[in-house]
LUMROTOR-144672 format. One record per residue (C-alpha): residue in one letter; x, y, z. Coordinates in steps of 0.5 Angstrom, whole numbers, padded with zeros to 4 digits, always signed. Example, Ala and Ser with C-alpha at 12.3 -4.5 7.8 and 13.67 -1.06 7.14 Angstrom:
// LUMROTOR-144672
a+0025-0009+0016s+0027-0002+0014
// end
This chain:
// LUMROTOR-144672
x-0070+0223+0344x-0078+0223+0342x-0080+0229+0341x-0073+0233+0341x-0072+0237+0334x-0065+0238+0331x-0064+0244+0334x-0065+0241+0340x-0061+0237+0340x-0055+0241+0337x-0056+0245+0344x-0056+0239+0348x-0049+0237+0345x-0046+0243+0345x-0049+0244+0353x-0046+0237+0354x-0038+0240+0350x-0039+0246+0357x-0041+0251+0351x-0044+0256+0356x-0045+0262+0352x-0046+0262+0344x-0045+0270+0342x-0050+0270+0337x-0056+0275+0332x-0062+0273+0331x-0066+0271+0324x-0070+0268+0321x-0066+0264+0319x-0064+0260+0326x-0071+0260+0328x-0071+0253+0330x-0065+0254+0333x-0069+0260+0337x-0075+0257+0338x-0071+0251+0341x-0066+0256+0346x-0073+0258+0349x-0075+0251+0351x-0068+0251+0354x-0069+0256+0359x-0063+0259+0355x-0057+0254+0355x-0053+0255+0354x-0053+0263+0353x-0055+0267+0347x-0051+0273+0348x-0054+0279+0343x-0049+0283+0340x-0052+0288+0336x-0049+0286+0330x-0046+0280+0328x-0039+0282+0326x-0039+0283+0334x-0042+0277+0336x-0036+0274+0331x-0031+0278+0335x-0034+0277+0341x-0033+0269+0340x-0026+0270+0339x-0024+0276+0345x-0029+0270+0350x-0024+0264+0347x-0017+0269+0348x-0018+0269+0355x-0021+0263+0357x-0018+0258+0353x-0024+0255+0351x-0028+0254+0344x-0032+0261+0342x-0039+0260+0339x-0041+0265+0335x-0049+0263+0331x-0053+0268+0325x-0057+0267+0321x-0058+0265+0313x-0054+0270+0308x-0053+0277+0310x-0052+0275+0318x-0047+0269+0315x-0044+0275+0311x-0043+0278+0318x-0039+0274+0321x-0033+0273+0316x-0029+0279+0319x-0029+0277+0325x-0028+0269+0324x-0022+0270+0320x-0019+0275+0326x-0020+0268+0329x-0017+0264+0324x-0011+0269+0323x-0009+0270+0330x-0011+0261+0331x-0017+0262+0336x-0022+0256+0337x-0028+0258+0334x-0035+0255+0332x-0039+0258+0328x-0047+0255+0327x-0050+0259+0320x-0057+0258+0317x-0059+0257+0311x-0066+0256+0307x-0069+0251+0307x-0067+0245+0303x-0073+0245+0297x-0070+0253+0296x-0062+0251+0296x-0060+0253+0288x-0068+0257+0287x-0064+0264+0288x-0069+0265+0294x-0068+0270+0299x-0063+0271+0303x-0059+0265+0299x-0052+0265+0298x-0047+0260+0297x-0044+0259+0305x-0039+0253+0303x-0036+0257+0297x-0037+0262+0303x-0034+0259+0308x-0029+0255+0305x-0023+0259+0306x-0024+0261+0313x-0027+0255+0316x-0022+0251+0311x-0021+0245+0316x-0028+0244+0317x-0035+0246+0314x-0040+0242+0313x-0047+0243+0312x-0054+0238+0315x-0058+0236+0311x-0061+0229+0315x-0062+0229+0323x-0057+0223+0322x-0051+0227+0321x-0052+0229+0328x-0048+0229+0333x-0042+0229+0329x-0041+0235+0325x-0042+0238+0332x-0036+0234+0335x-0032+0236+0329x-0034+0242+0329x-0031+0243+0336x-0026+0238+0336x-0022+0240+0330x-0023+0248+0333x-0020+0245+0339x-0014+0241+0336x-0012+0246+0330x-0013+0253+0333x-0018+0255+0328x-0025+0257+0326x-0029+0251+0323x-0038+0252+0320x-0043+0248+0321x-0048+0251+0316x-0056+0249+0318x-0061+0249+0313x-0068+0252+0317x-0072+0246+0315x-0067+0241+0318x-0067+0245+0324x-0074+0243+0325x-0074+0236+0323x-0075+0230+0329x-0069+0228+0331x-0066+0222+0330x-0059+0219+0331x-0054+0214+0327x-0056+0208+0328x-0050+0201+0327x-0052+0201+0319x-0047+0203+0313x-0046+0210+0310x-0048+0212+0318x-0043+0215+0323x-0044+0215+0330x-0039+0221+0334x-0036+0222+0341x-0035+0227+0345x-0028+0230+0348x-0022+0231+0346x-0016+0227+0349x-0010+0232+0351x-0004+0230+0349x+0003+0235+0348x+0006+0233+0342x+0015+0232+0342x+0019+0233+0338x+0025+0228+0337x+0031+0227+0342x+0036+0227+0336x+0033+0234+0334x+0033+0236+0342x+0041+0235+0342x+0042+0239+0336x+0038+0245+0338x+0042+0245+0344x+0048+0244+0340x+0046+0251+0337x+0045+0254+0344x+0051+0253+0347x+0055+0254+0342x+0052+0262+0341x+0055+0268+0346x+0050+0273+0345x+0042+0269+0345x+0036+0273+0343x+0029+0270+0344x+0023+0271+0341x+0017+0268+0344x+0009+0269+0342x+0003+0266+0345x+0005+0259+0343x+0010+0260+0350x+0004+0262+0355x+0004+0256+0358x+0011+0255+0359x+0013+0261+0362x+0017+0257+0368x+0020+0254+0362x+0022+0261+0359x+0024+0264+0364x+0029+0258+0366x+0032+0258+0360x+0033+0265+0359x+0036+0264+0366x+0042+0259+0364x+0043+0261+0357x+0043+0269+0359x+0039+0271+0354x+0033+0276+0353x+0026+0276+0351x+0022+0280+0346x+0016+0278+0345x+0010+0279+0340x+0004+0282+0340x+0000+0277+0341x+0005+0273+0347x+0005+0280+0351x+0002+0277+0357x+0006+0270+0356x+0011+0273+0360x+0013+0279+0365x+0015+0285+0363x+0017+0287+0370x+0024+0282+0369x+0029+0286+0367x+0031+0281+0361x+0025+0282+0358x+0025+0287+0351x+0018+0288+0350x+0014+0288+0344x+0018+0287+0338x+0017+0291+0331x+0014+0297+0328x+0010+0297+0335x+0016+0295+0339x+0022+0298+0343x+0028+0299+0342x+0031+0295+0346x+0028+0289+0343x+0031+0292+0336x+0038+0292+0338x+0038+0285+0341x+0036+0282+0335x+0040+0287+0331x+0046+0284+0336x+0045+0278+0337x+0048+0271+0334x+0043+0267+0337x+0036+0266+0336x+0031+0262+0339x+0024+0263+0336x+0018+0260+0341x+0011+0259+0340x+0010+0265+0334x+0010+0266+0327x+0012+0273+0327x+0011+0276+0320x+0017+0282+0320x+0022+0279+0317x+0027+0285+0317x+0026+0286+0325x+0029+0280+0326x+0038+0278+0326x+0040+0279+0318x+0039+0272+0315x+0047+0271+0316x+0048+0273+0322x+0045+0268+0327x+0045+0261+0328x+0038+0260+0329x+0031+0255+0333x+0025+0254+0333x+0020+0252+0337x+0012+0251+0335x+0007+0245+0337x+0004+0246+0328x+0009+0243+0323x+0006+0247+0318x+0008+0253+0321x+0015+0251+0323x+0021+0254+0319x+0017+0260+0317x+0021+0266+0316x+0028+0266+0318x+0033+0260+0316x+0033+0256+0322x+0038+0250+0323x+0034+0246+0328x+0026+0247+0327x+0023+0243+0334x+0016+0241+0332x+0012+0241+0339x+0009+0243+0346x+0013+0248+0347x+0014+0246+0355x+0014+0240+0354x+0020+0241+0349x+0023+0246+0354x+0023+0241+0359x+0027+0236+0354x+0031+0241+0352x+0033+0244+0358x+0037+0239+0361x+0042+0239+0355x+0044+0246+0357x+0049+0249+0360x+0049+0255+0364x+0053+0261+0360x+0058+0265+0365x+0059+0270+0362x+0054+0275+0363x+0056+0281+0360x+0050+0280+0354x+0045+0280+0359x+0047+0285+0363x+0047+0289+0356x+0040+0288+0356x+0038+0290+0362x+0042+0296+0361x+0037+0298+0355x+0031+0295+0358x+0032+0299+0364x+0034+0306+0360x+0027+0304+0355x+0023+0304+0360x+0026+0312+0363x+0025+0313+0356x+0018+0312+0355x+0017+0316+0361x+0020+0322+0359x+0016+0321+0352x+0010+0320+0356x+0012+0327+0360x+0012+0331+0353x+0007+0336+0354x+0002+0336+0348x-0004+0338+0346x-0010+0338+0349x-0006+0331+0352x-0002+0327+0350x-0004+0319+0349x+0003+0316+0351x+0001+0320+0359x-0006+0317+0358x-0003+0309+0357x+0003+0310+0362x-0001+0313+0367x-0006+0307+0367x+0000+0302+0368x+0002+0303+0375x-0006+0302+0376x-0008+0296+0373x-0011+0291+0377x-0007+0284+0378x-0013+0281+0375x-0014+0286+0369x-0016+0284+0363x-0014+0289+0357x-0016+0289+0350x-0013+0294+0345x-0016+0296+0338x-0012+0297+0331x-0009+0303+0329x-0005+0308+0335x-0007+0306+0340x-0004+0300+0340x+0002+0303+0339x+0002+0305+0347x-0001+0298+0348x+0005+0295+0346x+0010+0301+0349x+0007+0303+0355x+0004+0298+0359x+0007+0293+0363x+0004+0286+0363x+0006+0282+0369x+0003+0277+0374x-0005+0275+0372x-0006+0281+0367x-0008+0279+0360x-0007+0282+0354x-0009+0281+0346x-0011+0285+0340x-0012+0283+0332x-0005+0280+0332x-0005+0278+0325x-0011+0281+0322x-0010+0287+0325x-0018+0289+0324x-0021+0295+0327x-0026+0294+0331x-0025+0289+0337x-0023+0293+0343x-0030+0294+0346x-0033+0286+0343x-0026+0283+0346x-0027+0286+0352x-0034+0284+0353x-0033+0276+0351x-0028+0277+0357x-0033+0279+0360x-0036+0273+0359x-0030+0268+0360x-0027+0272+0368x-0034+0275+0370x-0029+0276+0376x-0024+0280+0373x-0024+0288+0371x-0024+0288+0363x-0021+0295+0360x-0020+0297+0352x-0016+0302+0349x-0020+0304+0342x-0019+0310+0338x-0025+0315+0335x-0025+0311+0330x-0025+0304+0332x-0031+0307+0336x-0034+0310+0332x-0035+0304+0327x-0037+0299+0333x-0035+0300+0339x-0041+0306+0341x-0046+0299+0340x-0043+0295+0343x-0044+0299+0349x-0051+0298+0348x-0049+0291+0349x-0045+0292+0356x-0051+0296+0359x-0055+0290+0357x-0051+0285+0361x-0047+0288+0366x-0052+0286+0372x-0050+0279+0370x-0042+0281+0372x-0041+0280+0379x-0034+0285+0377x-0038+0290+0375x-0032+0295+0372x-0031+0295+0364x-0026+0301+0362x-0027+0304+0354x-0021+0309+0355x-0022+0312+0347x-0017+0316+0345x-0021+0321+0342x-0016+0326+0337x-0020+0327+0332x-0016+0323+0326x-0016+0316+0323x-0009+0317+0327x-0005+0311+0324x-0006+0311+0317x-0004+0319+0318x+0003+0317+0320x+0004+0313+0315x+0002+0317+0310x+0006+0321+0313x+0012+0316+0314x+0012+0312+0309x+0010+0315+0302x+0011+0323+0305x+0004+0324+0303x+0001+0330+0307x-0006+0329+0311x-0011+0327+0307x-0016+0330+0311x-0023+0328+0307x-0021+0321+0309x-0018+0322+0316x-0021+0327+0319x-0026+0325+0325x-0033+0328+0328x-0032+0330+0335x-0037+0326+0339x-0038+0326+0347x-0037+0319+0348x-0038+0319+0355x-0043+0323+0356x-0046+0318+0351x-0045+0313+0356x-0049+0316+0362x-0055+0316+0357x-0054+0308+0356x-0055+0307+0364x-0047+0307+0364x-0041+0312+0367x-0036+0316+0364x-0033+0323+0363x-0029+0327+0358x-0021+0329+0359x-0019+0335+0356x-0012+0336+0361x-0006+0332+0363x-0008+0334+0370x-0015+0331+0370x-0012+0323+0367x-0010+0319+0373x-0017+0322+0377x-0020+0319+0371x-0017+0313+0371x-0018+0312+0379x-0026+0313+0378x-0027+0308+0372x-0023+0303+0376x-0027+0304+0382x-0034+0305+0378x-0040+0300+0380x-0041+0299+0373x-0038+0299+0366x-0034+0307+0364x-0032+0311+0358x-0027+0315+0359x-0026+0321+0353x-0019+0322+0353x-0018+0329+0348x-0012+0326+0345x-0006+0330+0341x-0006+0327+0334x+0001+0330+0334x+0005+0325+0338x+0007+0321+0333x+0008+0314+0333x+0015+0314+0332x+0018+0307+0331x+0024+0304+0335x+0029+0305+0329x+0027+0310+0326x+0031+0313+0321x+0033+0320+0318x+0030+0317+0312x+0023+0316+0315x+0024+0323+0319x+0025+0326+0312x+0020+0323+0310x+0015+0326+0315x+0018+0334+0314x+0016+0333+0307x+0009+0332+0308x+0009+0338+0312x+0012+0342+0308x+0008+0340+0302x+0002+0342+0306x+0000+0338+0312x-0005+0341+0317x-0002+0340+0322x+0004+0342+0320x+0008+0346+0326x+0005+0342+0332x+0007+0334+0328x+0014+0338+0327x+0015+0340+0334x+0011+0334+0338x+0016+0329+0333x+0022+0333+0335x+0021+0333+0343x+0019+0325+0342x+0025+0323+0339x+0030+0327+0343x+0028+0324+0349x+0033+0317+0346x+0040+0323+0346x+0038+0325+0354x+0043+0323+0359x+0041+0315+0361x+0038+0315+0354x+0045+0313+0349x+0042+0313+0342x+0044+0308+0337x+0041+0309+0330x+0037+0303+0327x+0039+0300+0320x+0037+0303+0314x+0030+0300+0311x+0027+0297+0317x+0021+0300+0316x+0016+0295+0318x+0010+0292+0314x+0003+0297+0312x-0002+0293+0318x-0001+0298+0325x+0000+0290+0329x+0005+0284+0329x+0003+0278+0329x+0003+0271+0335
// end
């Protein structure tokens, strides 16, 4: 290793833990590590965001769709301040993810030099299972291979903060003396059990219930096969998390959808009838979406231990590999004859999915965003990947969109930040070059961030050998969202200094970056819009002209919330007449024929954050 530098080696090993790409900003802060990616011939690849916070998101969207750990690199102080946002997407919504942060040099550290802060007080919150600082070439290659193995084996975001001047020290590695550790690469695979004991007590419960409701999230997307068995024998339905969207199809008629604020109704009425509920593989936060805490007897499924037991008062927590639990647990059950709560379920599934093409069909002004989303349903690619941002657009993502086959899905489950639809999208880019990738953001979303990112799209598209990248922005002028909950939850009129957005032309926009795109302004012109953008030879905006009217009513939605949001119109609301009107012809497509409506319990009105969780 004569003439390696620390920098290099820390290249080398992560090259040698098939680290392809690190989405990284540069600073002087990393210029050994820089000068050392130059002596690599850029491997594994530097990917250049335009800020930090997107090379952290797009880390994160690369490590959802590909399985493996997101590396994320930035410079000393405010590129480290950067990242945060995005490393604690990852933490929250457990995605594998390494960041390597620069520092001063040691002989600075405690001067209150430039660009100086404290990145272990910094950082010991998101990266809590592991962040550690090189201050020898010794420590090396350890702390990159606990670095990787601990974001492996816990599912979460792990630092290891380098100093400039270690960067550019000669490298020397642990030798066989005391206070040394030598380190190896890989990580064994293993699927944890649980106890047989523990098995046949869960399915004591299972078969003692008549009417089985499951909640899965993306813990089960392995298992698939597994699920879909079980619900076969035990004549369940499925709902499924935001976060597990694509861990099972939607086009099997036991499956609910989404559950929660964003969820459907059928969804909601399965939990709400249910005596019997078996949890896979989520942590799902909304409590009171879930059976009354007496009313069913209840299992959960989960390969953490620290998170099992959260938020029902479950008889049996079964600690393990979800399909591995599955298929121990399987052999135990016994087949349900009677049928008629699964053929109920069906029925609602198969009267929701009439509703939500009604609520789409609801004339709008210039154009309503439910027909945008379900228009793009039947056209999504088997292969598509879909990214979706937070605020309403995850409303139709959750409602509208029909996951199945290959198709992948994520969003900022449990965060719930805005601003990773367009980077989530490009870090798939990088994970299935291959595969159509399309986001789904707001105005504001893209205002924030997702313009710049384009940036980062034209840059690197050639490198894509599927070259379609779909932006659909849903641009309806209004921080959409937080208006409705203003509305709906404190019976507060817009406040439009705060909501109101400026109009851009985003695709136009585009077409100056070397990209394509074109601007909706009728119902009309949707689904020739989408037919280009999904035939374009290089990544597309699509500017849909959205109403901010229709409203994001929730499954349940009580006379309460109803009242709520008149009395902000009343009381003053801009948009008064067509918020009244939109709601109204929304919500009564539930009470046409095919569409029985059944009212929700009162006070179920969700959490502040416009996503659930895994």
């Amino acid at each position: 290793m004569a003439g390696m530098k620390v920098s290099d080696y820390i290249l080398q090993r992560l090259r040698e833990w098939d680290v392809e790409h690190v989405f990284a900003y540069a600073g002087d802060g990393i210029n050994g590590l820089l000068a050392a990616w130059g002596r690599a011939d850029n491997e594994p690849k530097f990917v250049q965001s335009r800020h930090e916070e997107m090379s952290a998101f797009q880390a994160v969207g690369y490590a959802k769709f590909s399985g493996r750990v997101g590396v994320c690199a930035a410079t000393s102080g405010p590129g480290a301040i950067h990242l945060l946002n995005g490393l604690y997407d990852a933490k929250l919504d457990h995605v594998p993810v390494v960041a390597l942060v620069g520092q001063t040099n040691r002989s600075a550290m405690g001067g209150s030099y430039q660009q100086e802060v404290d990145l272990q007080s910094l950082y010991k919150d998101v990266a809590s299972d592991f962040c550690e600082t090189a201050t020898v070439p010794e420590q090396l290659p350890n702390l990159i291979d606990r670095a990787m193995r601990t974001a492996y084996a816990r599912r979460t975001v792990t630092a290891v903060i380098l100093p400039a001047d270690v960067q550019e020290l000669d490298y020397s590695p642990p030798t066989h003396a005391f206070k040394m550790v030598p380190s190896s690469l890989g990580l064994g695979r293993y699927a944890p059990v649980p106890a047989d004991d523990d098995v046949r007590r869960a399915a004591e419960v299972l078969n003692a219930g008549e009417k089985v409701a499951v909640l899965i999230g993306q813990g089960a997307r392995g298992a698939r096969a597994e699920v879909e068995q079980l619900a076969d024998v035990l004549g369940a339905g499925v709902a499924k998390a935001l976060l597990g969207k694509d861990a099972l199809p939607d086009d099997l008629p036991y499956v609910t959808g989404s559950i929660g604020l964003l969820g459907t109704r059928p969804s909601y009425e399965m939990m709400r009838d249910c005596d019997t509920l078996l949890v896979i593989g989520s942590s799902f936060p909304y409590t009171q979406f879930l059976p009354e805490l007496d009313q069913a007897r209840a299992v959960q499924i989960d390969v953490d231990p620290h998170m099992i037991g959260l938020r029902y008062p479950f008889e049996v927590n079964l600690v393990g590999d979800s399909g591995e639990t599955l298929r121990r647990l399987l052999p135990h059950l016994r087949r349900k004859e009677d049928r008629a709560w699964r053929e109920k379920i069906e029925k609602n599934v198969s009267r929701w999915w009439e509703v939500m093409q009604r609520r789409a069909a609801v004339a709008a002004d210039p154009v309503n965003p439910e027909y945008v989303v379900h228009a793009l349903d039947a056209r999504l690619p088997e292969d598509a990947i879909i990214a979706a941002d937070s605020g309403s657009a995850a409303n139709w993502y959750a409602r509208h969109l029909r996951l199945r086959g290959r198709m992948r899905g994520s969003l900022s489950g449990t965060l719930a930040t805005m601003g990773p639809g367009v980077p989530y999208a490009i870090g798939a880019k990088f994970a299935h070059p291959d595969r159509p990738a399309i986001a789904l953001v707001g105005d504001g979303a893209m205002q924030m961030n997702g313009m710049m990112e384009l940036v980062t799209a034209a840059k690197y598209r050639h490198e894509w050998s599927d070259p379609r990248l779909v932006v659909a922005v849903l641009n309806n002028g209004d921080l959409n969202q937080v208006t409705w909950e203003m509305r709906a939850m404190s019976g507060a009129p817009q406040f439009l200094e705060s909501q109101d957005l400026p109009d851009l032309p985003y695709a136009e926009i585009a077409r100056h970056m070397g990209l394509d795109g074109v601007r909706v302004e009728k119902p009309e012109q949707v689904e020739a819009a989408w037919d280009r953008a999904l035939a374009a030879d290089r990544p597309f905006v699509i500017d849909f002209r959205c109403d901010p009217a229709v409203p994001p009513i929730p499954p349940h939605a009580t006379l309460d919330q109803i009242e709520a949001a008149a009395s902000a119109v009343l009381h003053g609301d801009s948009d008064r007449g067509s918020m009244i009107a939109q709601g109204v012809r929304a919500k009564v497509q539930e009470f046409l024929p095919g569409a029985r409506h059944r009212s929700g319990r009162p006070g179920a009105t969700g959490g502040d954050t416009p996503n659930e969780g895994a």
